[in-house]
C-alpha positions in Angstrom: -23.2 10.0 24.8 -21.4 11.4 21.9 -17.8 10.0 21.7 -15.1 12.6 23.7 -12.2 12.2 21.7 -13.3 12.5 17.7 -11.4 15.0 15.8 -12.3 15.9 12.3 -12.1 18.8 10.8 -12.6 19.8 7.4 -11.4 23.4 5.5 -14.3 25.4 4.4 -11.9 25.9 1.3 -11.1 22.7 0.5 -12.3 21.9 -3.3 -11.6 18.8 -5.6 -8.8 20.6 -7.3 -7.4 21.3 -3.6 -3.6 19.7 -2.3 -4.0 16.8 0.0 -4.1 17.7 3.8 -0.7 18.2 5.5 -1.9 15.4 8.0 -2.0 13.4 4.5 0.1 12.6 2.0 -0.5 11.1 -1.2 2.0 8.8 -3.1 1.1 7.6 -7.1 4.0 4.3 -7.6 4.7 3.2 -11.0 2.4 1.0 -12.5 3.4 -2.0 -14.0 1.0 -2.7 -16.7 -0.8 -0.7 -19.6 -4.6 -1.1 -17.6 -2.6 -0.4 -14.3 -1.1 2.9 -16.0 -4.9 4.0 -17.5 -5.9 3.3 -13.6 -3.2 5.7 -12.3 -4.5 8.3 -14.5 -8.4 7.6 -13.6 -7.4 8.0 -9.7 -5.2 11.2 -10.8 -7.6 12.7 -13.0 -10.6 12.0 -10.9 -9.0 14.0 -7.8 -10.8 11.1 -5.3 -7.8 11.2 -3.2 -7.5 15.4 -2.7 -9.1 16.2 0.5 -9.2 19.2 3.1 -9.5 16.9 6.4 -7.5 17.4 8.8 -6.3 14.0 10.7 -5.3 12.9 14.1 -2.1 11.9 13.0 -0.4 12.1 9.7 -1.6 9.2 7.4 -0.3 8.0 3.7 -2.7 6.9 0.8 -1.0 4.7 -1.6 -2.0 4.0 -4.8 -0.2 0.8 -6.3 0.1 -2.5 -8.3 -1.4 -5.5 -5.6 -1.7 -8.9 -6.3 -5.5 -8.5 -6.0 -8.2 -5.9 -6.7 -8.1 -4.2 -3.0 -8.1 -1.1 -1.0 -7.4 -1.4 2.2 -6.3 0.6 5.8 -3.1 -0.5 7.6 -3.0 0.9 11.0 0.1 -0.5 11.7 1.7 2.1 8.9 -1.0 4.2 9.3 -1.2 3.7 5.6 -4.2 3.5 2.7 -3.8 1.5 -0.1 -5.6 1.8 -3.1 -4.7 -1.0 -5.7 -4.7 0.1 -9.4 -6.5 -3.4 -10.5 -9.2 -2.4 -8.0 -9.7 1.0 -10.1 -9.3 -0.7 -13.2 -12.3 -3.4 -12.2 -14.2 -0.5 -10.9 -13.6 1.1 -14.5 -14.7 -1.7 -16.4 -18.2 -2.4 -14.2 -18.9 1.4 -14.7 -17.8 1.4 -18.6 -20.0 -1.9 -18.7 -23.5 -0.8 -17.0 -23.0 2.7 -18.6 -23.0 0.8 -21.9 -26.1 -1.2 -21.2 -28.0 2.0 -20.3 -26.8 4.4 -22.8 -25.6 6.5 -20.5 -24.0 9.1 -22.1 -20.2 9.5 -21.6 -20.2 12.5 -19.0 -22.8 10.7 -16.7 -20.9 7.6 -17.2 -17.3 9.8 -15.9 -19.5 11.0 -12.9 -20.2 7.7 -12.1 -16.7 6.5 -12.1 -15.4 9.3 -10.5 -17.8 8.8 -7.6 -17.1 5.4 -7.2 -13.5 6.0 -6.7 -14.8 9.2 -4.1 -16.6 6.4 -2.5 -13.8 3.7 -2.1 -11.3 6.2 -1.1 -14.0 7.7 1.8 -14.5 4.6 3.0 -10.9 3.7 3.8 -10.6 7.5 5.3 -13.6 6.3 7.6 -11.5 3.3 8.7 -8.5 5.4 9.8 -10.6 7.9 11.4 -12.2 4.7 13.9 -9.0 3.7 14.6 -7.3 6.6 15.1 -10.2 8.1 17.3 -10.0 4.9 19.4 -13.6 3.1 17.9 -13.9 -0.3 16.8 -13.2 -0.6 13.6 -15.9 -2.0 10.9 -16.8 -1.9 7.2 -19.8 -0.1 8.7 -17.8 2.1 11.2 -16.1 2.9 8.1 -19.3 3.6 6.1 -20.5 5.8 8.8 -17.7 8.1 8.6 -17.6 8.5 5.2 -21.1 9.7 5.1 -20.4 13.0 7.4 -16.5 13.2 5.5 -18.0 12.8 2.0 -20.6 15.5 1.5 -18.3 18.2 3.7 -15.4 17.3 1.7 -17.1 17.1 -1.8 -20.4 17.8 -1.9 -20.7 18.2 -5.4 -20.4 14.3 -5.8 -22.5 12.9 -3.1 -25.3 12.2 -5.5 -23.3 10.9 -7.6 -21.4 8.6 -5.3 -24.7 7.1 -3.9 -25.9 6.3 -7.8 -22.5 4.6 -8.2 -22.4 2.4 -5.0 -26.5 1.7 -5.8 -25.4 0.1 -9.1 -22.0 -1.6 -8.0 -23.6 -2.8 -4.8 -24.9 -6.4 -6.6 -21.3 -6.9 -7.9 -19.6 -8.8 -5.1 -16.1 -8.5 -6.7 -15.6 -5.0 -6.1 -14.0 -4.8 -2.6 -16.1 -2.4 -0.1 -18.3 -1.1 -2.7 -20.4 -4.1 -3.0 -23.9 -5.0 -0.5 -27.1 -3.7 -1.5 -28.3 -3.4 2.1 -24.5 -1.7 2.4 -25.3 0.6 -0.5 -29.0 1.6 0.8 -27.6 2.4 4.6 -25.0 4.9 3.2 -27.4 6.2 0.5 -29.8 6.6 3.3 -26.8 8.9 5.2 -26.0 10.8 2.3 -29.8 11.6 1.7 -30.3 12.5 5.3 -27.4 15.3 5.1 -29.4 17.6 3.2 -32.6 15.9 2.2 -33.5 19.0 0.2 -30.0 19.6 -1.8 -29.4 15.8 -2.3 -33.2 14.9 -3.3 -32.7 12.8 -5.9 -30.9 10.1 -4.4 -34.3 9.6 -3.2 -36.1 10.0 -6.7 -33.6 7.6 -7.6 -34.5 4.9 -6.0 -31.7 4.1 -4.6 -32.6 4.2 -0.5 -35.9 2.5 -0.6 -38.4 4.6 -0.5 -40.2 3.5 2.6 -37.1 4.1 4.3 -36.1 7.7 3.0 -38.4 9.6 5.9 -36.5 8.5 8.6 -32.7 9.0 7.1 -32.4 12.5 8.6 -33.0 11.0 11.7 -30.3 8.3 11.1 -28.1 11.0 9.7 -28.7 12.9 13.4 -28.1 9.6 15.3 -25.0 8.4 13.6 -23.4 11.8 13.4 -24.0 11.8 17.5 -23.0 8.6 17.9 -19.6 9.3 16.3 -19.1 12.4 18.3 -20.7 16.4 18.2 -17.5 17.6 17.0 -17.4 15.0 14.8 -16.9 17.3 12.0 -16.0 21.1 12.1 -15.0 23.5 9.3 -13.0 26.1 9.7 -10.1 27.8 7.6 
């Protein structure tokens, strides 16, 4: 039975360039450090953390110095936390594989910038569980972020599954690491609009055994979550 209570809902306006949601806020601190300050201006530049979704309840996204490469959901403060060492190791592993594959420096940007999509989605998923009264899970979280991502910004859903595909052996980087992980969610994103997102399948990167059945588990997980899971609207 779909869940009663789930209440997304996403502006049919909304764009990358777009101010955050009134349900959240957004707060940059001051970074401490030379890399940290080059981080602030990747997450700022990048727009990963403008959205149209509406919340339950009014949530903050931080974006700070940590004293380990993290992002993580407090429901407590009803608070995100993006840590700037987290972007910055995120930067390096992109700037690094890039490199190797000479990838040339705008496909390399899109990369980064849907890693960062990725991380900060995943962290909305978590506070969309709790705050819809679900269990909370890395793959709660992931679930989510597969119907918020390509409503929100569907202009870099193929590019977020390339990026988690290639960061998914790394397991330093917090939440964006797993390959099974990465195929699941790549599988989702595929499944949303098998036609418009086509090459994450010509990628490679949901196996491609699997891909015939991902708009099914698209279907399933966005009625498992709820029918009104996510609406658009002005």
């Amino acid at each position: 039975m779909p869940h009663p209570v789930v209440a997304l809902v996403l502006s049919m306006t909304s764009t990358l360039g777009a101010a955050p949601s009134p349900e959240l806020s957004v707060r940059y601190e001051e970074p401490g450090s030379p890399r940290a300050e080059q981080a602030e201006r990747l997450l700022k530049d990048s727009g990963a953390l403008e959205t149209g979704i509406r919340l339950p309840e009014p949530v903050r996204v931080v974006a700070r110095d940590c004293d380990s490469p993290t992002a993580g959901w407090n429901a407590g403060k009803r608070e995100i936390t993006i840590c700037y060492s987290l972007v910055d190791r995120v930067r390096g592993t992109i700037k690094g594989i890039s490199e190797t594959e000479e990838t040339d420096a705008r496909a390399a940007g899109a990369r980064l910038d849907g890693a960062l999509t990725v991380l900060f989605h995943h962290q909305l998923g978590h506070a969309l569980t709790t705050l819809n009264g679900l269990t909370d899970s890395s793959g709660q979280a992931d679930q989510f972020a597969a119907l918020t991502l390509p409503a929100d910004a569907p202009e870099r859903v193929v590019a977020a599954a390339e990026a988690r595909h290639l960061l998914a052996g790394h397991l330093d980087l917090d939440h964006l690491s797993g390959r099974a992980e990465s195929a699941t969610f790549a599988c989702l994103l595929y499944g949303a609009d098998p036609a418009k997102y086509g090459r994450i399948a010509e990628g490679g990167w949901v196996p491609a055994e699997r891909a015939p059945s991902c708009p099914g588990e698209y279907r399933r997980v966005k009625a498992a979550i709820g029918d009104r899971a996510v609406k658009v609207g002005t």
